[in-house]
Structure formats: structure tokens, C-alpha cells
C-alpha positions in Angstrom: 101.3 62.6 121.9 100.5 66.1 122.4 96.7 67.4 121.0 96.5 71.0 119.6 93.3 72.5 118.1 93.9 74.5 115.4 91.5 77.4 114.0 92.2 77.3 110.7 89.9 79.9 108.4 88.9 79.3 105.2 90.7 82.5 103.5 93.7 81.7 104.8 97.2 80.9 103.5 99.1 79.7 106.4 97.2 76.3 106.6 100.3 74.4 105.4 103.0 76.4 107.5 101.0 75.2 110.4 100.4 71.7 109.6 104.1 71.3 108.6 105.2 72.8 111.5 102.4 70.5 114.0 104.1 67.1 111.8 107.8 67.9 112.5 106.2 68.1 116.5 104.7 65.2 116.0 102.0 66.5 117.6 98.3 65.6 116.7 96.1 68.1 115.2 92.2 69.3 115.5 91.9 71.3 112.7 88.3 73.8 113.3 87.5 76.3 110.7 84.0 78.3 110.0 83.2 76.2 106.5 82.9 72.2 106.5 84.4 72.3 103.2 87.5 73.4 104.9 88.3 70.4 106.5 87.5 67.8 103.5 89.8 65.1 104.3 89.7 65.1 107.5 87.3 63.4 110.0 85.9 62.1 113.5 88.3 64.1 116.2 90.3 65.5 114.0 88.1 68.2 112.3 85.6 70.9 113.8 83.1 73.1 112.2 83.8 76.3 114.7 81.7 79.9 113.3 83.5 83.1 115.6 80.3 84.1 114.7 78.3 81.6 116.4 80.3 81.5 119.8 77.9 79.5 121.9 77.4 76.5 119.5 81.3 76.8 118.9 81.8 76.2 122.7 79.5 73.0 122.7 81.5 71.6 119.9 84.5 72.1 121.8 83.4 71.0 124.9 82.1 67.7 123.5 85.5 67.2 121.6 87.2 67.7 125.2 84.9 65.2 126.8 86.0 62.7 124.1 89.6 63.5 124.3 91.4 66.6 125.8 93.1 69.6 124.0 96.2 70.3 125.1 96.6 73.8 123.8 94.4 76.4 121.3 95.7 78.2 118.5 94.4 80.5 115.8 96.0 81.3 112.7 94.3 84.6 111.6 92.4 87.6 113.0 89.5 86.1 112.8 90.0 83.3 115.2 92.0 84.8 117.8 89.0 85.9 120.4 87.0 82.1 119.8 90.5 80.7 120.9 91.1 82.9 123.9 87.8 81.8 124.8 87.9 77.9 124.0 91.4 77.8 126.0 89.5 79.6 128.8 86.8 77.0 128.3 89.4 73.7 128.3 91.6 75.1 131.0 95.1 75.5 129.1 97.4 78.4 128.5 95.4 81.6 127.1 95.5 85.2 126.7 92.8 86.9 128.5 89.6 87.4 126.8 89.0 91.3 126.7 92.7 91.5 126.0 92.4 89.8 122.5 89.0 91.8 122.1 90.5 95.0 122.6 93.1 94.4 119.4 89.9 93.6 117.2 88.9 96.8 117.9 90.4 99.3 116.8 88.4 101.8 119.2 88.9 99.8 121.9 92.6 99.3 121.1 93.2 103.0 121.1 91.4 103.5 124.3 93.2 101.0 126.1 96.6 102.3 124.5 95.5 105.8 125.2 95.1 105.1 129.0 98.4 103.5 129.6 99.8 106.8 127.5 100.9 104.1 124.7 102.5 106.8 121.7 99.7 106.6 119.5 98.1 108.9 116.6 95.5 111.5 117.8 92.2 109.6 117.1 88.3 110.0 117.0 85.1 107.4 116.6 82.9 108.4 113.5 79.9 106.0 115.4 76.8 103.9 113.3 74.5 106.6 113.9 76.5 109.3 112.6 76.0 110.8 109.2 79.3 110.5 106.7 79.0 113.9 106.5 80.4 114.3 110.4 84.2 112.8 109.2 84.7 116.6 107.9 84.3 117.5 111.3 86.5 115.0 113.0 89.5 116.0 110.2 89.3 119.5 110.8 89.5 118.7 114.5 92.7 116.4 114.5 93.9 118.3 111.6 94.4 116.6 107.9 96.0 114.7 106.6 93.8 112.2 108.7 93.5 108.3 108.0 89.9 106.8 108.0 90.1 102.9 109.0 87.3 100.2 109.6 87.7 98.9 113.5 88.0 95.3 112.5 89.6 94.8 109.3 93.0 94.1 108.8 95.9 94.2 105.9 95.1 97.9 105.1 92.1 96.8 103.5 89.7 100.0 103.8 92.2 102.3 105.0 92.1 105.3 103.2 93.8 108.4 103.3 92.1 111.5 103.7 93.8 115.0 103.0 91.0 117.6 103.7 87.7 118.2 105.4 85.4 118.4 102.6 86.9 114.8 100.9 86.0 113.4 104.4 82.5 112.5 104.1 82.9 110.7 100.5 85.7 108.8 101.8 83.8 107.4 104.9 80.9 106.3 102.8 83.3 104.3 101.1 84.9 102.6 104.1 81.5 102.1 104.9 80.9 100.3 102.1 84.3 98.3 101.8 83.7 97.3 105.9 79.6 96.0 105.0 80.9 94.0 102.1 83.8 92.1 104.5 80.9 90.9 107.0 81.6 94.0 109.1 77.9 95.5 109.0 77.8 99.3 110.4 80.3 100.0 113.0 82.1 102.8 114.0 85.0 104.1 111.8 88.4 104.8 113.7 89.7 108.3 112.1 93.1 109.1 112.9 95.9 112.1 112.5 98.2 110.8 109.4 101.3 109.6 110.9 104.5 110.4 108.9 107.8 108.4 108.6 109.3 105.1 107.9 106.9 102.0 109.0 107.9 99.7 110.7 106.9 95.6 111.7 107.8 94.0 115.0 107.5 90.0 115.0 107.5 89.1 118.8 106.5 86.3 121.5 105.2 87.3 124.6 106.6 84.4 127.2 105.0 84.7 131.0 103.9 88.5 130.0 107.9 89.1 128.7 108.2 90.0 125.6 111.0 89.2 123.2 111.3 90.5 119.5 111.7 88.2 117.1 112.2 90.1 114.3 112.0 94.2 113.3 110.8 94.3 109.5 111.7 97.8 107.4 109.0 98.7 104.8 111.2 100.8 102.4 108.1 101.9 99.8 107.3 104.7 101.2 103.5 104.1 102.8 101.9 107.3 102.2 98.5 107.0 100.6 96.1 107.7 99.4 95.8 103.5 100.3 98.2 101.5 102.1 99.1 98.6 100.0 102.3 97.1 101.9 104.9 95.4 99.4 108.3 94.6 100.5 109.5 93.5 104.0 113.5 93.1 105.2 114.5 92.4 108.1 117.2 93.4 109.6 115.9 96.9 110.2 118.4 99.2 108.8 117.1 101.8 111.7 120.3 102.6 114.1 120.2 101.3 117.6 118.5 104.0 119.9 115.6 103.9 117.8 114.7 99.9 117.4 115.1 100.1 121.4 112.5 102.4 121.6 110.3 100.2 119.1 111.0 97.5 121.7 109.5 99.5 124.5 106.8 100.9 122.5 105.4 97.0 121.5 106.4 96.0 125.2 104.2 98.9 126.5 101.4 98.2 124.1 101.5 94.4 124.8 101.1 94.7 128.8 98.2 97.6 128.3 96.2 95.5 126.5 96.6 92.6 128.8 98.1 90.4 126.9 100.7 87.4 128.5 101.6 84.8 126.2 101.5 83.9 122.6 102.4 85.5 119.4 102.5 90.0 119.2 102.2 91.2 115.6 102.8 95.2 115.6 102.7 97.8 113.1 104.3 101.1 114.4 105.8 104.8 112.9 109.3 106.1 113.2 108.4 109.3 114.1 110.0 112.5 115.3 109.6 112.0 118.7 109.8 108.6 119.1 107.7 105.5 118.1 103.8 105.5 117.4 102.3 102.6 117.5 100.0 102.1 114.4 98.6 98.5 115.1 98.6 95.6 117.4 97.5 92.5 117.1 97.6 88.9 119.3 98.6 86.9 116.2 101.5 86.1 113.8 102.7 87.9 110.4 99.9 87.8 108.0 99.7 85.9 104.6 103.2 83.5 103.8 105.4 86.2 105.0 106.6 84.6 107.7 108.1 82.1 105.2 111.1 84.9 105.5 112.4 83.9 109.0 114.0 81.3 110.5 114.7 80.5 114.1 117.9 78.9 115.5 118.8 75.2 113.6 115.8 76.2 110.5 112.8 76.3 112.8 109.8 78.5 111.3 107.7 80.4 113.0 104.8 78.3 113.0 106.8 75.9 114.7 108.1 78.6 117.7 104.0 79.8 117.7 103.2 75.7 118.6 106.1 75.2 120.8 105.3 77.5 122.9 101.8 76.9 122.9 102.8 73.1 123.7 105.0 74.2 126.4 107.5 72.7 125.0 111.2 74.3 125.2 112.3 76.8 122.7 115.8 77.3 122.6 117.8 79.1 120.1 114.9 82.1 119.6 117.3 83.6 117.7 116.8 85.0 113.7 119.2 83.3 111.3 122.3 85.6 110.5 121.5 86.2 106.5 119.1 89.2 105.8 115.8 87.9 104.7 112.8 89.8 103.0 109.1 88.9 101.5 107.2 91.2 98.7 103.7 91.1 98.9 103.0 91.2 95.0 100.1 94.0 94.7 97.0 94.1 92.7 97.2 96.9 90.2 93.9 96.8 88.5 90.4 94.5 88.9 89.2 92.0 86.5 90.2 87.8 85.7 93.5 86.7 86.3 94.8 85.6 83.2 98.5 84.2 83.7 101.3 86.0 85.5 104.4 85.7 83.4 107.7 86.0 83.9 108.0 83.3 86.7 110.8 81.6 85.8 113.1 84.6 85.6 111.7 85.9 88.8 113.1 83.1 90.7 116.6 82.9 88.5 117.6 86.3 90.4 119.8 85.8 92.4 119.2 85.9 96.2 115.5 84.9 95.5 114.6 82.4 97.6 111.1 81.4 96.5 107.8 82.6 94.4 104.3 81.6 95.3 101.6 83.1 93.2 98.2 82.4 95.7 95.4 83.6 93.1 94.8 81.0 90.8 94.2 81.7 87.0 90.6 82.4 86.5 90.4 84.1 89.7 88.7 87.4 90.2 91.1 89.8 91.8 90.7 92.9 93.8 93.4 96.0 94.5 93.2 97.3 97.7 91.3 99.3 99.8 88.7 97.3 98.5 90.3 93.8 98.1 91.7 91.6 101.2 94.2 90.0 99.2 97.8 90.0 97.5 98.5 87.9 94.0 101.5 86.1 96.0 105.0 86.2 97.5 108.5 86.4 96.6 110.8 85.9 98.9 114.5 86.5 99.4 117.7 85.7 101.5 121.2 87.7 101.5 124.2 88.7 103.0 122.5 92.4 103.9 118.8 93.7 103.6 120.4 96.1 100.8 120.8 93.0 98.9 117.7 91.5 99.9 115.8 94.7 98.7 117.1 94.6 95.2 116.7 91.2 95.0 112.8 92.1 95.8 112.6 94.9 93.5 114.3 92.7 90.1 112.1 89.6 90.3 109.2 92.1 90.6 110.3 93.6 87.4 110.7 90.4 85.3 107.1 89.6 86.6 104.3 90.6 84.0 100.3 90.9 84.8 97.8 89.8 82.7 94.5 90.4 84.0 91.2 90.6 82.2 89.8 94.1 82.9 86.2 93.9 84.8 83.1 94.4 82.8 
């Protein structure tokens, strides 16, 4: 029987997709993740306390594990495992992406330089570094020009991105990235400011296969994402974006991919139809975030957690081919801060037709955060039909019949 470690973080919500996906394998799991309580349940081989923060004592633990038995392959379910795996799988000898490639897409800096240097369509960008005063964003917007975006270099989800329409909002705006970075464990690093990018967004789900990469998916984001934040909601796939231009999306991720270094594995990327072409907004060496990639399904029902393993597993994936129905996921937003109280309306939610499924993730009595401060979404609806059109509406009602109540904050 195969052995997979799995880095698992606390704050996830993919823990089940994966597990799911590692029993219809029949493969045996290692399940590490940076809080003990994490991995109640579980115990001798089959657990691991691994920190990203602590790297060396995260390599001793894996080290000893491998002694005991070996790992077959390494995979991480979020962001914030992805560079500890590329380094464990370096560590225990099996299939990995390189190192500094992974590093350079948790870096938002670094990720533009690399991009920049392989001439990778990108925004026009600048560093507002530690040492720099706030006050010094109003240079760097009147430089690139406003509107401008201001961004932490490690956080993900649109969580502290913050739109920025003139000089003199600049500095205020940057002390509150600041702020929104510190509290997420980020400390003081650099803020990536950017020119404002207009146009449809898009998502690209891919797997990279001996450095080849193959698009799994192209998501539409129809709300328009223009700021001030950039709360994403509603995801359909297929694109509804004619021909010429999703080939050019395939190029722009396959360009971005190789520059960074990366070979094998999952390729998450967040791009802009623009004017002239493409430009590439985000990559990332891991899967869709959150439960959305509940909305695809590969040849005879297999999820993506279970194409992610497979090919981790070396193990043959035929039939990397979407399911013929349209398919779409709504990130349920945050509107206000306080206590969640009850969201009602479930039931008719999921009576819509072409809904597919409703998971509210916050339980009751939960604080809850709206974005750019918060990292999270109150749940998922998801829904299948014959066209995105279809699946779009479907989106849209069962958001309508859903009603918030949330206790404002003190």
C-alpha cells in the first residue's frame, strides 16, 4: 500500500476532500499539521506535528517517520504548506517541485521578479519595503499611475488587498495592509503595489505533468472585481471567453509555470483579460482554495483531490477531462462583523433548481470577519447545469433566498 504524507493546516477546509479522495486510493495517510489538536484521532505513524515555521525540527520529524517507514510521496493542501513539502520531498527523495520555485509563488515580490524576467504579462509593480514610511505608497501610485492595488506578499484569498485610487489615499491604505498582514502572522514585510488591472478575471485550474502543463479547468468570475476590496463570489466554469483568448490564458499560465521553475504538481492561477492580451495576477503551486473545487469532476466522477494524489502517487490518470455539464461554486461573502447568529433560508437555497449542494463553514456562535480584514467565506453553494448561464442564475437565486443574521460587534 502506497504511504502519502499529508500537510494538512489547521484553518483549512479541504481536510475531508483529501482524506476521501486518499480512501478511495486505498492509500495510507500521514496526516502533519502545525497544531497537535489537529490530528486528535489519529496516532503513532499516522500523525505529525510539522510548524512551516519551525523548518528544521519539522525535518527531524520527518526524517525519523522515514527511518520508521518510508513516504512515498508529499503533499500540501494550502499555501501555507507548500514550501515545507517541497522541502520534506527533497528531504525523502520523491517527486517534488524545486524549492526556490515554490518560494518564489509565496512571494509576491519575488513572484513578480521572476515573472518580470521571463517577460511573463504582468501589472506594472513596485516594493513599499519594512523600512519605508507608509507615507512613500503616494510616491509609488503616482509613479505607476492610480488606480494602483496595495497587496501583502504572502497572504492569499484577497485578504488585505485593497484598492487604491489616488496618491494622497496611499499612505492610509498601506498602514492598514500593514496592519491586516501583522495580525495574519505576517510581521513587517514589504507591500507589493501594483497598476490596477482592468477587465474580466479569470481562474485557471491546471496540472503541471513532467514540466507540461495541462488546464484542467478555466473558471469566469462574472461580479465584476473592481474594488475598493476583492471579495471573489461566484465561479463557472466553462469560461464563456471565445477561443483566441482562453489560448492565450493557456500560454500565459504555461509561461508563468516554467519561469518560476515549477515541474509537477497542481498550478492554481489568477489572471486579467485585458486589452492586449492576458496578465497574469497570481500564481500559486497548489489547488483551488476553500471547497471550491467540490465543482469539478474528472472523467468517471474523480475529484480533484483524487487527480492531485494520483499524480503525486504516480499512479495513472486517465480520463483528465472535466465533466460535460457546466459547473459553478459561490463563495458566500461576509457583509458585516459581529456573532454569527443562524443563516436562514437553507432549505430553499438548495430546492433551486441546478443547486448541487450548500455548506455553511462558520459555525453559529462564530465570530466572523468581511474581507480585506477577514481570511474567510461563511460557506459554499454549489451548482451543475446544462450551460454556465444556467449555472450562474442558479448561483445568484439560492443566494437570494439566503438570509444573514449576525450579531453586530461591540
Amino acid at each position: 500500500m502506497a504511504r502519502l504524507l499529508l500537510l494538512l493546516p489547521s484553518s483549512t477546509y479541504r481536510a475531508l476532500d483529501f482524506v476521501s479522495a486518499a480512501r478511495r486510493l486505498n492509500v495510507e495517510l500521514v496526516v502533519a499539521s502545525e497544531q497537535p489538536q489537529a490530528l486528535s484521532g489519529l496516532m503513532d505513524d499516522r500523525a505529525l506535528v510539522l510548524d512551516p515555521r519551525r523548518p528544521r525540527e519539522a525535518m527531524e520529524a520527518v526524517t525519523a517517520l522515514a527511518r520508521r517507514r518510508p513516504v512515498d510521496a508529499v503533499v500540501a493542501v494550502d499555501d501555507q504548506g507548500v514550501e515545507l513539502a517541497a522541502r520534506v520531498a527533497q528531504e525523502l527523495g520523491v517527486s517534488h517541485n524545486p524549492v526556490a520555485a515554490v518560494a518564489a509563488t509565496r512571494h509576491k515580490g519575488v513572484m513578480r521578479q521572476t515573472l518580470g524576467r521571463a517577460q511573463v504579462p504582468q501589472p506594472e509593480w513596485r516594493l513599499l519595503e519594512p523600512d519605508q514610511d507608509a507615507s512613500a505608497a503616494a510616491g509609488l501610485v503616482r509613479e505607476l499611475a492610480p488606480p494602483c492595488v496595495i497587496k501583502p506578499v504572502s497572504l492569499s484569498a484577497s485578504q488585505g488587498v485593497i484598492r487604491v485610487d489616488d496618491p494622497g489615499s496611499a499612505p492610509g491604505v498601506a498602514q492598514r495592509v500593514r496592519a491586516i498582514a501583522r495580525a495574519a502572522g505576517q510581521g513587517d514585510g514589504p507591500l507589493l503595489v501594483e497598476r490596477y488591472v482592468p477587465g474580466p478575471e479569470l481562474a485557471v485550474e491546471a496540472l503541471l505533468r513532467g514540466g507540461e502543463l495541462h488546464v484542467l479547468a478555466v473558471f469566469d468570475k462574472p461580479d465584476p472585481l473592481t474594488g475598493p476590496y476583492f471579495e471573489e463570489t461566484i465561479y463557472v466554469t466553462p469560461s464563456r471567453l471565445g477561443a483566441p483568448v482562453l489560448e492565450a490564458v493557456d500560454r500565459c499560465v504555461a509561461q508563468a509555470a516554467s519561469a518560476l521553475g515549477l515541474s509537477g504538481g497542481p498550478v492554481h492561477a489568477e489572471l486579467r483579460a485585458g486589452e492586449r492580451g492576458p496578465v497574469m495576477i497570481e500564481v500559486a503551486a497548489r489547488s483551488i482554495g476553500g471547497l471550491c473545487s467540490r465543482a469539478l469532476r474528472f472523467g468517471l466522477g474523480m475529484s480533484l483531490e483524487e487527480v492531485i494524489l494520483r499524480h503525486a502517487l504516480g499512479l495513472p490518470l486517465a480520463g483528465l477531462v472535466r465533466e460535460a455539464a457546466a459547473s459553478g461554486v459561490m463563495m458566500l461573502p461576509i457583509p458585516e462583523a459581529g456573532t454569527l447568529v443562524a443563516v436562514r433560508g437553507q432549505a430553499a437555497a438548495r430546492a433551486v433548481p441546478g443547486i448541487a449542494g450548500l455548506e455553511i463553514t462558520i459555525p453559529r456562535g462564530r465570530p466572523v470577519l468581511p474581507l480585506p480584514e477577514g481570511d474567510r467565506y461563511l460557506g459554499f453553494v454549489f451548482a451543475r447545469a446544462a450551460t454556465p448561464e444556467a449555472v450562474e442564475e442558479a448561483l445568484r437565486e439560492a443566494h437570494a433566498c439566503l438570509r444573514l443574521d449576525i450579531r453586530a460587534a461591540a
